[in-house]
PyMOL Python script that loads the backbone (N, CA, C, O; Angstrom):
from pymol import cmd

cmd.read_pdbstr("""\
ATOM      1  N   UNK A   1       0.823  -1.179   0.000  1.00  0.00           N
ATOM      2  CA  UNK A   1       0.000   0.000   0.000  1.00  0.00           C
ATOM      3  C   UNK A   1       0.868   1.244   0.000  1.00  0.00           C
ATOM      4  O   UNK A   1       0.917   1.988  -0.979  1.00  0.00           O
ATOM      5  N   UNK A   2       1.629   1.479   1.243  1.00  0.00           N
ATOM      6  CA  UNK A   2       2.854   2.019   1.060  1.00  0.00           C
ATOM      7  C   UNK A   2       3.621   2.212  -0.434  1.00  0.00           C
ATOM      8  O   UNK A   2       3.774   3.338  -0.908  1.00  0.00           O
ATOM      9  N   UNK A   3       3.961   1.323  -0.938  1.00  0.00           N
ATOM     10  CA  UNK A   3       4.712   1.414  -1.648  1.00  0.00           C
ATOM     11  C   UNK A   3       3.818   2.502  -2.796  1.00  0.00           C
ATOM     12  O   UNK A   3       4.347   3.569  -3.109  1.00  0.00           O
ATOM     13  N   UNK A   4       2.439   2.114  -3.368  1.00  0.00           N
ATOM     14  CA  UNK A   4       1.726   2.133  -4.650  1.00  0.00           C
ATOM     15  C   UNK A   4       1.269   3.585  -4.021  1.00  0.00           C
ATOM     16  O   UNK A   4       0.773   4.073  -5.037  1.00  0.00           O
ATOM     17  N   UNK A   5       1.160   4.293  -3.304  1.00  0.00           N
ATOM     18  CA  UNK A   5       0.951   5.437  -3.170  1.00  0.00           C
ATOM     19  C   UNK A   5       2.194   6.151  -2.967  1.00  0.00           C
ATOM     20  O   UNK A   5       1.624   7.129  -2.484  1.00  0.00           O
ATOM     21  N   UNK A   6       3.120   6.403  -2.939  1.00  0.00           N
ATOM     22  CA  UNK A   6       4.369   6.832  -3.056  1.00  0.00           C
ATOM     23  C   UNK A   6       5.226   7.040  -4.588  1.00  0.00           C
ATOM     24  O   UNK A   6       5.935   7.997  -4.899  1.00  0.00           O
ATOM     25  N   UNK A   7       4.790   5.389  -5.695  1.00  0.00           N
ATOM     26  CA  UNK A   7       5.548   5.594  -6.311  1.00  0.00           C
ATOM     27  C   UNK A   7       5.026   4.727  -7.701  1.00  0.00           C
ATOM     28  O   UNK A   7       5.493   4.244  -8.733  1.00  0.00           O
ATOM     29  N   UNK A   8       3.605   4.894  -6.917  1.00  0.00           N
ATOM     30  CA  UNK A   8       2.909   4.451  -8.528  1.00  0.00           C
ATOM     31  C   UNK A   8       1.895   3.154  -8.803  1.00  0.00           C
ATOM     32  O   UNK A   8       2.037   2.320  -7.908  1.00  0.00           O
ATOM     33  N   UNK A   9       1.361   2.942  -9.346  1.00  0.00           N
ATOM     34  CA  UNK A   9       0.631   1.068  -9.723  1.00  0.00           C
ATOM     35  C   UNK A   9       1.582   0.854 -10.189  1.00  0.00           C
ATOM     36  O   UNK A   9       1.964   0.002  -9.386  1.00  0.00           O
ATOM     37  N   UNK A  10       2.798   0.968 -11.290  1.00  0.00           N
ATOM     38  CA  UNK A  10       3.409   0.145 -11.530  1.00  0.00           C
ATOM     39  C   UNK A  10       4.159  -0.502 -10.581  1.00  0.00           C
ATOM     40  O   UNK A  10       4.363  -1.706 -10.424  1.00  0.00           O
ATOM     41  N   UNK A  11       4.609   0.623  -9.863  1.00  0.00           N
ATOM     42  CA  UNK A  11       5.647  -0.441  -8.398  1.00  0.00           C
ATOM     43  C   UNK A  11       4.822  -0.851  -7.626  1.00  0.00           C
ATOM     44  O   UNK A  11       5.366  -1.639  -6.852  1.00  0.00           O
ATOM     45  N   UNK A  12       3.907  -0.746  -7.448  1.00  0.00           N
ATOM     46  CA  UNK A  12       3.340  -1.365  -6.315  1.00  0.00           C
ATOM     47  C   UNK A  12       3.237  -2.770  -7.160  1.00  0.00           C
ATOM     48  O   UNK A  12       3.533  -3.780  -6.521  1.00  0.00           O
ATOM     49  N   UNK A  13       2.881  -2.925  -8.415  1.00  0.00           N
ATOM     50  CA  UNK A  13       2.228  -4.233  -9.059  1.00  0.00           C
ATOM     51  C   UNK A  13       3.732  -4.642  -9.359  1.00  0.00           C
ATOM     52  O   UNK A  13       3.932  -5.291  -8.332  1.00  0.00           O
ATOM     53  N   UNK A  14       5.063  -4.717 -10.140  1.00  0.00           N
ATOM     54  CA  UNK A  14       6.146  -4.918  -9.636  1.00  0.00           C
ATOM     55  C   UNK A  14       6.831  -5.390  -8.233  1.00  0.00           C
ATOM     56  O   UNK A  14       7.390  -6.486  -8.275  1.00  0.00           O
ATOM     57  N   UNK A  15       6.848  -4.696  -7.015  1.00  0.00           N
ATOM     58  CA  UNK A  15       7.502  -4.969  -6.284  1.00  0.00           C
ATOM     59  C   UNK A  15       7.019  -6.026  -5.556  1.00  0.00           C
ATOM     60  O   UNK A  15       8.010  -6.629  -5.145  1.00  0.00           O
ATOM     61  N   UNK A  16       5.881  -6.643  -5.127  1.00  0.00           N
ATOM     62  CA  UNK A  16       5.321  -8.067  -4.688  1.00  0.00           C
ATOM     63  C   UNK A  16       6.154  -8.911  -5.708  1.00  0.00           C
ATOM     64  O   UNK A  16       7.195  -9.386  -5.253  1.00  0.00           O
ATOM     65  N   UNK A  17       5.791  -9.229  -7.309  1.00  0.00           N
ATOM     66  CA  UNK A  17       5.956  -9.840  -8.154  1.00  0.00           C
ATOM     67  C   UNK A  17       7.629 -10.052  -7.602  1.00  0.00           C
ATOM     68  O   UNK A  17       7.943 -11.243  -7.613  1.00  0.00           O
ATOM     69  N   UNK A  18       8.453  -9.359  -7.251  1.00  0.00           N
ATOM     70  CA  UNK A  18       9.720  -9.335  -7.412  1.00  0.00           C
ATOM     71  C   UNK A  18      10.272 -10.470  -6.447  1.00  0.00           C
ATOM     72  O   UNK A  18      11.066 -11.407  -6.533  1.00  0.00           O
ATOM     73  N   UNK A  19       9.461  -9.919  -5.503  1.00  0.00           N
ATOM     74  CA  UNK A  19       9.605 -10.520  -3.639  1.00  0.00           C
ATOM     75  C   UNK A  19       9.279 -11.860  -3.963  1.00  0.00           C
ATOM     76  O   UNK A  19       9.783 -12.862  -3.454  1.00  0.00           O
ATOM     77  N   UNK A  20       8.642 -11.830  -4.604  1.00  0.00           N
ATOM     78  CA  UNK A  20       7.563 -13.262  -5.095  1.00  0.00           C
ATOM     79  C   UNK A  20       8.640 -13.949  -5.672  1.00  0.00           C
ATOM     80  O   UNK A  20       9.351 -14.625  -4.928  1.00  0.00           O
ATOM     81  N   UNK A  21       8.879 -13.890  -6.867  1.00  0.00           N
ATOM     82  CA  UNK A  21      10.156 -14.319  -7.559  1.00  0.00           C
ATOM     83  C   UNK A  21      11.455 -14.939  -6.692  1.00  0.00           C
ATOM     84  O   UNK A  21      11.900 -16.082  -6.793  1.00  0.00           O
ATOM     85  N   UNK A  22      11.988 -13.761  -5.725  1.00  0.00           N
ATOM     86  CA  UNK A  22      13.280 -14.219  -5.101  1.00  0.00           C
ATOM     87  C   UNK A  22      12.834 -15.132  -3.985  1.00  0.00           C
ATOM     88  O   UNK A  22      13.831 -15.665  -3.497  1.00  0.00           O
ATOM     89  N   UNK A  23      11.830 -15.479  -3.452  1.00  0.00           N
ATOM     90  CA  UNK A  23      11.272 -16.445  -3.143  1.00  0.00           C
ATOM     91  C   UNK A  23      11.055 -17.881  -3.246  1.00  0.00           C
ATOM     92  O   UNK A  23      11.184 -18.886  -2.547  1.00  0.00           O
ATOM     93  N   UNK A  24      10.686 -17.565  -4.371  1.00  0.00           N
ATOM     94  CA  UNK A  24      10.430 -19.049  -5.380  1.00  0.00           C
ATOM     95  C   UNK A  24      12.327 -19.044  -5.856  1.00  0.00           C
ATOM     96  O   UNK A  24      12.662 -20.168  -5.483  1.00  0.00           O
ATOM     97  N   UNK A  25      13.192 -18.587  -6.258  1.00  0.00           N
ATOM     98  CA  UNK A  25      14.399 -18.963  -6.284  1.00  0.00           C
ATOM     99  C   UNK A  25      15.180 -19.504  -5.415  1.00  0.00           C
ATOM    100  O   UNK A  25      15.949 -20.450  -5.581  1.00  0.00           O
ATOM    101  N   UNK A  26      14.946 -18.799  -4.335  1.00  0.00           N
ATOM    102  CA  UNK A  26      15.820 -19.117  -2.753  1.00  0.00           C
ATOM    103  C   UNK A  26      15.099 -20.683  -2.614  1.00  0.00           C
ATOM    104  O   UNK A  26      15.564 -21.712  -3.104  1.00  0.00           O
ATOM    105  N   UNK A  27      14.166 -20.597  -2.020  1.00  0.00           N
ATOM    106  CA  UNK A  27      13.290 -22.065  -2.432  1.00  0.00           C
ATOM    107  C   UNK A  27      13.985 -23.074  -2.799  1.00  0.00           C
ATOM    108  O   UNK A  27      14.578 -23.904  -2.110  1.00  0.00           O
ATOM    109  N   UNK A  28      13.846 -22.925  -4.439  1.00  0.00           N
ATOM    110  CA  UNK A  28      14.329 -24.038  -5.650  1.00  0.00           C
ATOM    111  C   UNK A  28      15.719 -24.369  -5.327  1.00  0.00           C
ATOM    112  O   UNK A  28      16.219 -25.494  -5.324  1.00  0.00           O
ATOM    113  N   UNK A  29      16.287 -23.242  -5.053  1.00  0.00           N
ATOM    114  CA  UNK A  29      18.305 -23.422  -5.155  1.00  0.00           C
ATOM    115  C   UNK A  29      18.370 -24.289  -3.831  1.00  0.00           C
ATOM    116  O   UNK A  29      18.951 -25.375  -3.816  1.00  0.00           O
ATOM    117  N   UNK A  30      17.617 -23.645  -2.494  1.00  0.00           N
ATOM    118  CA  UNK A  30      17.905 -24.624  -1.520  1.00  0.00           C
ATOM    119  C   UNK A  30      17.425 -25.986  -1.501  1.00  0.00           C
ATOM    120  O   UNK A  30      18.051 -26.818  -0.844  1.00  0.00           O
ATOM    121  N   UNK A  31      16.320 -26.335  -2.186  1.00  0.00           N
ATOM    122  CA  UNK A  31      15.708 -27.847  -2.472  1.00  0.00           C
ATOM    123  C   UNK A  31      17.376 -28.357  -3.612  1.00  0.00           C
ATOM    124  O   UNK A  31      18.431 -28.904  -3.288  1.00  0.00           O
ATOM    125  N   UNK A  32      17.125 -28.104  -4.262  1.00  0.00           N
ATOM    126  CA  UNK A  32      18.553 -28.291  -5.245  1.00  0.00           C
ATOM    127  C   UNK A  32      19.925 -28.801  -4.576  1.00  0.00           C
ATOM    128  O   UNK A  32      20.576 -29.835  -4.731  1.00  0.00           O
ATOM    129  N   UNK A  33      20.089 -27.749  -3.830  1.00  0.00           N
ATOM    130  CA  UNK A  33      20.994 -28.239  -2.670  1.00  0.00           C
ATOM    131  C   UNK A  33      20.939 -29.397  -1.793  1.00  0.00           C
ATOM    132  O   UNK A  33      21.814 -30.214  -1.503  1.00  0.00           O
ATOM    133  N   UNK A  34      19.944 -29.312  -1.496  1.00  0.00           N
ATOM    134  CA  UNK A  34      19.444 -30.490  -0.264  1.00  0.00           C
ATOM    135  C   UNK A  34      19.624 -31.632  -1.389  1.00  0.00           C
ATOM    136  O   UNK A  34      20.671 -32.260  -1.225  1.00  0.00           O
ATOM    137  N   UNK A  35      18.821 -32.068  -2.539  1.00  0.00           N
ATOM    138  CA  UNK A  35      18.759 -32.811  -3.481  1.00  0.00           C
ATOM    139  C   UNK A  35      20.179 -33.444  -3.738  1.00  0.00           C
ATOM    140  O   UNK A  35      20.428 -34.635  -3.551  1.00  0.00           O
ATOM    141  N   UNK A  36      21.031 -32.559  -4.162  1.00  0.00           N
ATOM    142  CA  UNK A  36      22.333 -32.671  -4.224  1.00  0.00           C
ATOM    143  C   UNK A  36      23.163 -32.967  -2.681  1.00  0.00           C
ATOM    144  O   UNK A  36      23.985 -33.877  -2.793  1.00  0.00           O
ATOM    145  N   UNK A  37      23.116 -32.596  -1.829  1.00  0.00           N
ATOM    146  CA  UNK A  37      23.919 -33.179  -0.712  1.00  0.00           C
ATOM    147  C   UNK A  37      22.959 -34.702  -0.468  1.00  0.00           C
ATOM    148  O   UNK A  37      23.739 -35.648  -0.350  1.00  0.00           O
ATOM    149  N   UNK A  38      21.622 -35.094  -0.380  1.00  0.00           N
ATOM    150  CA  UNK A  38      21.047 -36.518  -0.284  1.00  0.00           C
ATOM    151  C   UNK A  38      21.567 -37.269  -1.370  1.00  0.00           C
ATOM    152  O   UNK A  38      21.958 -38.394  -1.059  1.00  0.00           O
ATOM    153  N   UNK A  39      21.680 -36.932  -2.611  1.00  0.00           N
ATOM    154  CA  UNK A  39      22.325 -38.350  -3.560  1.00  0.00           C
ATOM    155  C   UNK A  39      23.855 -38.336  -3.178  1.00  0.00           C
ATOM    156  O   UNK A  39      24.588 -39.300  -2.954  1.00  0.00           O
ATOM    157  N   UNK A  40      24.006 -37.634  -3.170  1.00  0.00           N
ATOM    158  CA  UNK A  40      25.452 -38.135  -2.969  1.00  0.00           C
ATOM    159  C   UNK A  40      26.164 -38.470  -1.651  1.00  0.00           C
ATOM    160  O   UNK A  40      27.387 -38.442  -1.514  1.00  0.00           O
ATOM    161  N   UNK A  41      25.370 -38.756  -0.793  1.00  0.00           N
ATOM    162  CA  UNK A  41      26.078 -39.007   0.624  1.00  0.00           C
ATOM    163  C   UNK A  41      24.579 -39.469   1.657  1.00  0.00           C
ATOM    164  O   UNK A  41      23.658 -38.885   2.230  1.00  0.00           O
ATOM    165  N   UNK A  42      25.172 -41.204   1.386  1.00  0.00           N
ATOM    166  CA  UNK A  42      23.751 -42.042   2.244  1.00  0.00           C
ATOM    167  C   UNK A  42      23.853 -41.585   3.905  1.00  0.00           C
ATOM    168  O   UNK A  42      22.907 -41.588   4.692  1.00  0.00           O
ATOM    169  N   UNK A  43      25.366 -41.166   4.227  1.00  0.00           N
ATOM    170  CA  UNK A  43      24.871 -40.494   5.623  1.00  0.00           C
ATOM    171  C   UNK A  43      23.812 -39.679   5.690  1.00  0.00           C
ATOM    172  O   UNK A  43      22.835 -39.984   6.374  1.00  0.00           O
ATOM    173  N   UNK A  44      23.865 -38.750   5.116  1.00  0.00           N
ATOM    174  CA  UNK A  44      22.741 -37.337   4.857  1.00  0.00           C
ATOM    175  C   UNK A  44      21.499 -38.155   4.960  1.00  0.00           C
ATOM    176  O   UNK A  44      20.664 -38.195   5.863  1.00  0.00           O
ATOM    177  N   UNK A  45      21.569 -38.832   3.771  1.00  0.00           N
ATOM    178  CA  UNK A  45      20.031 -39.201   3.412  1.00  0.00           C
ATOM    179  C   UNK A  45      19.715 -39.972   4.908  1.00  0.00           C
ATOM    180  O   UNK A  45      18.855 -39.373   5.553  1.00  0.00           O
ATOM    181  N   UNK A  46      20.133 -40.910   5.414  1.00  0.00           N
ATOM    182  CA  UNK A  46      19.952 -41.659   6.641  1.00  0.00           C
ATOM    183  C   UNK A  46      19.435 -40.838   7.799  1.00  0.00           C
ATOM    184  O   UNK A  46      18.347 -40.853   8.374  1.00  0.00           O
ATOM    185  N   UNK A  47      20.963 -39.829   8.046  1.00  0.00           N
ATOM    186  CA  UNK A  47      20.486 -38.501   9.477  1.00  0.00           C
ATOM    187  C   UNK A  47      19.057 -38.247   9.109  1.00  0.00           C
ATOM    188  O   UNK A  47      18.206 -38.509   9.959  1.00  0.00           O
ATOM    189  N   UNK A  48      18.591 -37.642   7.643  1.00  0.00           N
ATOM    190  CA  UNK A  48      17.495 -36.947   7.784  1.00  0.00           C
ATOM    191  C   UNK A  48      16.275 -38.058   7.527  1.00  0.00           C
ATOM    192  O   UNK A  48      15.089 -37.729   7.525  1.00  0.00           O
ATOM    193  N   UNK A  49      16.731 -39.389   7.316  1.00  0.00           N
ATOM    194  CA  UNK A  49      15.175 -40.382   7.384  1.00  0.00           C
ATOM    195  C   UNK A  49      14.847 -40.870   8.544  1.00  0.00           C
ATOM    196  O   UNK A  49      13.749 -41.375   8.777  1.00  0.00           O
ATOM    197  N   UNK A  50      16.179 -40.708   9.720  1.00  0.00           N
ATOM    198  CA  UNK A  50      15.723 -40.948  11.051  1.00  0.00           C
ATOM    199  C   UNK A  50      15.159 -39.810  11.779  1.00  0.00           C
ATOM    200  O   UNK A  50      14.093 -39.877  12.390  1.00  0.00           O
ATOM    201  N   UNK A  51      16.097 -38.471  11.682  1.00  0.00           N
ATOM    202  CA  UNK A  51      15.447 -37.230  12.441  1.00  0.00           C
ATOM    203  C   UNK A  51      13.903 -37.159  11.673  1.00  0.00           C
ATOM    204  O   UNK A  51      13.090 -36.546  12.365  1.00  0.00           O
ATOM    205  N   UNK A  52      13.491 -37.545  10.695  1.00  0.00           N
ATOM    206  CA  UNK A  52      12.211 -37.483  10.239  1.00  0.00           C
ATOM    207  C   UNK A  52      11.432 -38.098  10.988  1.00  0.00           C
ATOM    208  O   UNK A  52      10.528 -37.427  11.485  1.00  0.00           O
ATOM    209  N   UNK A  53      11.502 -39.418  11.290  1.00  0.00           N
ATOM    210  CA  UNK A  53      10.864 -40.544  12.189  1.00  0.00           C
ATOM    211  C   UNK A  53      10.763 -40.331  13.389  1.00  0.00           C
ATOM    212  O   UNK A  53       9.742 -40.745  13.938  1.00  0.00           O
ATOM    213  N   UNK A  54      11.785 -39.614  14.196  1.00  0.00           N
ATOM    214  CA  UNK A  54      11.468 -39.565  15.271  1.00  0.00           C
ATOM    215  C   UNK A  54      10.917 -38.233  15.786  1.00  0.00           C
ATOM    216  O   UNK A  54      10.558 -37.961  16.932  1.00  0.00           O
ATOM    217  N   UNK A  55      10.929 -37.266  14.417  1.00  0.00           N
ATOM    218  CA  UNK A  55      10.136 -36.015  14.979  1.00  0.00           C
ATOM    219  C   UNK A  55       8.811 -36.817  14.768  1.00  0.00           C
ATOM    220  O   UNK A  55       8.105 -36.777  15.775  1.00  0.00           O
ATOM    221  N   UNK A  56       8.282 -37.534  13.731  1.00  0.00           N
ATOM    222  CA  UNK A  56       7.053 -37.717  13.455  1.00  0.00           C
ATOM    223  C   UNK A  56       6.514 -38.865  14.839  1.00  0.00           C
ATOM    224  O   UNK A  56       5.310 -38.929  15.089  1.00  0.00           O
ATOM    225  N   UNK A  57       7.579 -39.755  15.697  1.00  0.00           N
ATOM    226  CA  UNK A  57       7.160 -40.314  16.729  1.00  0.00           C
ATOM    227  C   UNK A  57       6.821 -39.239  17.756  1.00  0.00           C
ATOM    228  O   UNK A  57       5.854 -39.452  18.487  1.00  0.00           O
ATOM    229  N   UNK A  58       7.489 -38.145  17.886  1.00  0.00           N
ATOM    230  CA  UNK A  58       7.323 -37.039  18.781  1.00  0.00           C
ATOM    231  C   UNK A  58       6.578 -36.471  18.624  1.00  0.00           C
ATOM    232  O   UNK A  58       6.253 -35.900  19.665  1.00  0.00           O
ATOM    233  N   UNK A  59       5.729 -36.112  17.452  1.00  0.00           N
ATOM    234  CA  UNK A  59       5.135 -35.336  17.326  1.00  0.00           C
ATOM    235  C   UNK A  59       3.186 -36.185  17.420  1.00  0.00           C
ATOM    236  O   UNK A  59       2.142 -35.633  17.767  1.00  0.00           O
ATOM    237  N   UNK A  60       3.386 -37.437  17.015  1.00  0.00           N
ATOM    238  CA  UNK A  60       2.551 -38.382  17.775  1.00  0.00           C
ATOM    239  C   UNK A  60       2.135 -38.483  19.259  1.00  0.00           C
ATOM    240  O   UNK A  60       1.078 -38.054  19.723  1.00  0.00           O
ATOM    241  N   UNK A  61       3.069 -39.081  19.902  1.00  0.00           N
ATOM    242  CA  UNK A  61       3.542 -39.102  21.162  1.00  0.00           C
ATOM    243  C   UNK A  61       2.367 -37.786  21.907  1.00  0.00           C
ATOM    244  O   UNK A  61       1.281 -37.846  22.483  1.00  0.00           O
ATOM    245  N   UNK A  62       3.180 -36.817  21.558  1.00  0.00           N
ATOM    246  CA  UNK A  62       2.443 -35.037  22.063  1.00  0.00           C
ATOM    247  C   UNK A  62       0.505 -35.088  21.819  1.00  0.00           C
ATOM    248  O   UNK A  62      -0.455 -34.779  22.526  1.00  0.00           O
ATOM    249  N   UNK A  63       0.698 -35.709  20.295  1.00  0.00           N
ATOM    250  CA  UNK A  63      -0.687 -35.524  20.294  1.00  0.00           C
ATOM    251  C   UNK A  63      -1.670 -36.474  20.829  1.00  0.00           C
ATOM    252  O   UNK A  63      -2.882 -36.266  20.779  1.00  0.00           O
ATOM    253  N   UNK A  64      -0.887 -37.993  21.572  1.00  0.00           N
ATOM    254  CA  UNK A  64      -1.700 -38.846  22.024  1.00  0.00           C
ATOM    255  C   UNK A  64      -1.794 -38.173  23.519  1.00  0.00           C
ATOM    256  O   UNK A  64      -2.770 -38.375  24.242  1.00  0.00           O
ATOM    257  N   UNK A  65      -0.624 -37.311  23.932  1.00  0.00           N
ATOM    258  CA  UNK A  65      -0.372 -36.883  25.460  1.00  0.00           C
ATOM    259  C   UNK A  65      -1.484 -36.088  25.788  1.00  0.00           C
ATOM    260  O   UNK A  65      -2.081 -36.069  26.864  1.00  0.00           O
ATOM    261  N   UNK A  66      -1.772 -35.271  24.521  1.00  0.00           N
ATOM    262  CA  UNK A  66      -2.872 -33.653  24.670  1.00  0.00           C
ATOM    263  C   UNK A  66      -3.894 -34.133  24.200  1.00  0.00           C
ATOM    264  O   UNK A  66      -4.763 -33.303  24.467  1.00  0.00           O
ATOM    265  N   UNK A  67      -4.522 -35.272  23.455  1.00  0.00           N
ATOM    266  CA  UNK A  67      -6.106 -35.444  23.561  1.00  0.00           C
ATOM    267  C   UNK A  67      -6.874 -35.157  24.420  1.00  0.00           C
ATOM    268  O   UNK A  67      -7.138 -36.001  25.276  1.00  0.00           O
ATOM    269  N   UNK A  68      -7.323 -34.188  24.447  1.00  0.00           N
ATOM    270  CA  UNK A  68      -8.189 -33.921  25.551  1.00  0.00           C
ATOM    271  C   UNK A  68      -9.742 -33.929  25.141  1.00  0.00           C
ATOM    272  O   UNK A  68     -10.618 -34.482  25.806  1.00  0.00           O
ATOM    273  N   UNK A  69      -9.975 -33.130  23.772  1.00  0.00           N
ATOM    274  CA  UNK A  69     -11.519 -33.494  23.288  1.00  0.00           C
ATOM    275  C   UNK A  69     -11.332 -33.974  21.822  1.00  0.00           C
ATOM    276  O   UNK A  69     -10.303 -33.855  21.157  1.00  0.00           O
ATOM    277  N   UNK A  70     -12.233 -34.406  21.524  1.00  0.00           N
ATOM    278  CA  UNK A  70     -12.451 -35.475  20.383  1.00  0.00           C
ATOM    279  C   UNK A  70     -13.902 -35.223  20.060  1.00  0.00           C
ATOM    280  O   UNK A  70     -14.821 -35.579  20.798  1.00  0.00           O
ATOM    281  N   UNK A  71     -14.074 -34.512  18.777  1.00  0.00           N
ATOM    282  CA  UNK A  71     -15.156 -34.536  18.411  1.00  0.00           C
ATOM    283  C   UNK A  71     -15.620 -36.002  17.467  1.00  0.00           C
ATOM    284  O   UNK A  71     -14.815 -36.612  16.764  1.00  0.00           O
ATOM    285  N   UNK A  72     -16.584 -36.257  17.578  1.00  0.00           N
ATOM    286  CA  UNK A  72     -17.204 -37.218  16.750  1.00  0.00           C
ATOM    287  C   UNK A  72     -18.073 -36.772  15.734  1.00  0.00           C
ATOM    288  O   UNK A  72     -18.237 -35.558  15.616  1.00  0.00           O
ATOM    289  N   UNK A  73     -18.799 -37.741  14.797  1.00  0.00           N
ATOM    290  CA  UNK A  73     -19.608 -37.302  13.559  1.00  0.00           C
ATOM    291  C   UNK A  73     -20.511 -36.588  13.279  1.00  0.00           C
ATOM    292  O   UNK A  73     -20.868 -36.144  12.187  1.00  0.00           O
ATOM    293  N   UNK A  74     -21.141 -36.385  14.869  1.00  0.00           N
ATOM    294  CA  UNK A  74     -22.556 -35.756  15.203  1.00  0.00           C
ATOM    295  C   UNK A  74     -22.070 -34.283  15.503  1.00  0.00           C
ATOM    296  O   UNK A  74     -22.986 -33.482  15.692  1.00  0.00           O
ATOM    297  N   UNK A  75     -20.626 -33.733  15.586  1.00  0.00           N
ATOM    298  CA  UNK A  75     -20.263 -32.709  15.957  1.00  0.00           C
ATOM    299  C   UNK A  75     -20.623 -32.293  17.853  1.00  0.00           C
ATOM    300  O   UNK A  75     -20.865 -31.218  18.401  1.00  0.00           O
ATOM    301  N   UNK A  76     -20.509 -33.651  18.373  1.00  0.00           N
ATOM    302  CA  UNK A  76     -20.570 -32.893  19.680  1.00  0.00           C
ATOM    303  C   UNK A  76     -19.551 -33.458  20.473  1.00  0.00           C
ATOM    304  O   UNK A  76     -19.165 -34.607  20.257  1.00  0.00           O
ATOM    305  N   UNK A  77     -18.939 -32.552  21.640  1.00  0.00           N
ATOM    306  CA  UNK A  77     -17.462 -32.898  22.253  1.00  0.00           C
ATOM    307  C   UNK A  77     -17.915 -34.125  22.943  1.00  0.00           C
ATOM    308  O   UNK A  77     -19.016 -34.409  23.414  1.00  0.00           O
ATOM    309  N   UNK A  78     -16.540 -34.940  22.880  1.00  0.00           N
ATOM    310  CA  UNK A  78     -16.512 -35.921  24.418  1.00  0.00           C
ATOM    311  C   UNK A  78     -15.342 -35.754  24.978  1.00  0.00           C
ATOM    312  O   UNK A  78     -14.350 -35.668  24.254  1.00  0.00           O
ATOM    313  N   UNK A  79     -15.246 -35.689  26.137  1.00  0.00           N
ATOM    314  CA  UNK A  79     -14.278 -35.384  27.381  1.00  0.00           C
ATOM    315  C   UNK A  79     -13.189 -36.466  26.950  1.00  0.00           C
ATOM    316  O   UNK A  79     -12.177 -36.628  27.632  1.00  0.00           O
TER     317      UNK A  79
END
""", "prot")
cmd.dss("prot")
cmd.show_as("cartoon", "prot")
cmd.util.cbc("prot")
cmd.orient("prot")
């Protein structure tokens, strides 16, 4: 908003688009990266298929700990 009253519709419609862009690059290059350090080194790939597993046991774990309500089909709570 800032921006498009200061210095125009074109920048305002530009400068998102831009942000947007270096976004989606930073993104891609770091997936790329990651891509590239997992094929080539089964340590990598291993560290991150176990730290995967055991966040996803942890993160289980938490949500069997905090059940506290449970809705059912009829939409009404049970304790």
């Amino acid at each position: 908003m800032n921006k498009s009253i200061a210095q125009g519709r074109k920048s305002s419609i530009r400068s998102p688009l831009g942000i947007n862009a270096g976004g989606l690059i930073h993104t891609f290059l770091g997936t790329l990266g990651l891509f590239v350090l997992i094929s080539k080194s089964y340590f990598a790939f291993d560290m991150i298929k176990y730290v995967g597993f055991f966040y996803l046991m942890y993160v289980g774990f938490l949500k069997l700990k905090n059940n506290k309500v449970v809705m059912d089909f009829e939409g009404k709570n049970k304790p």
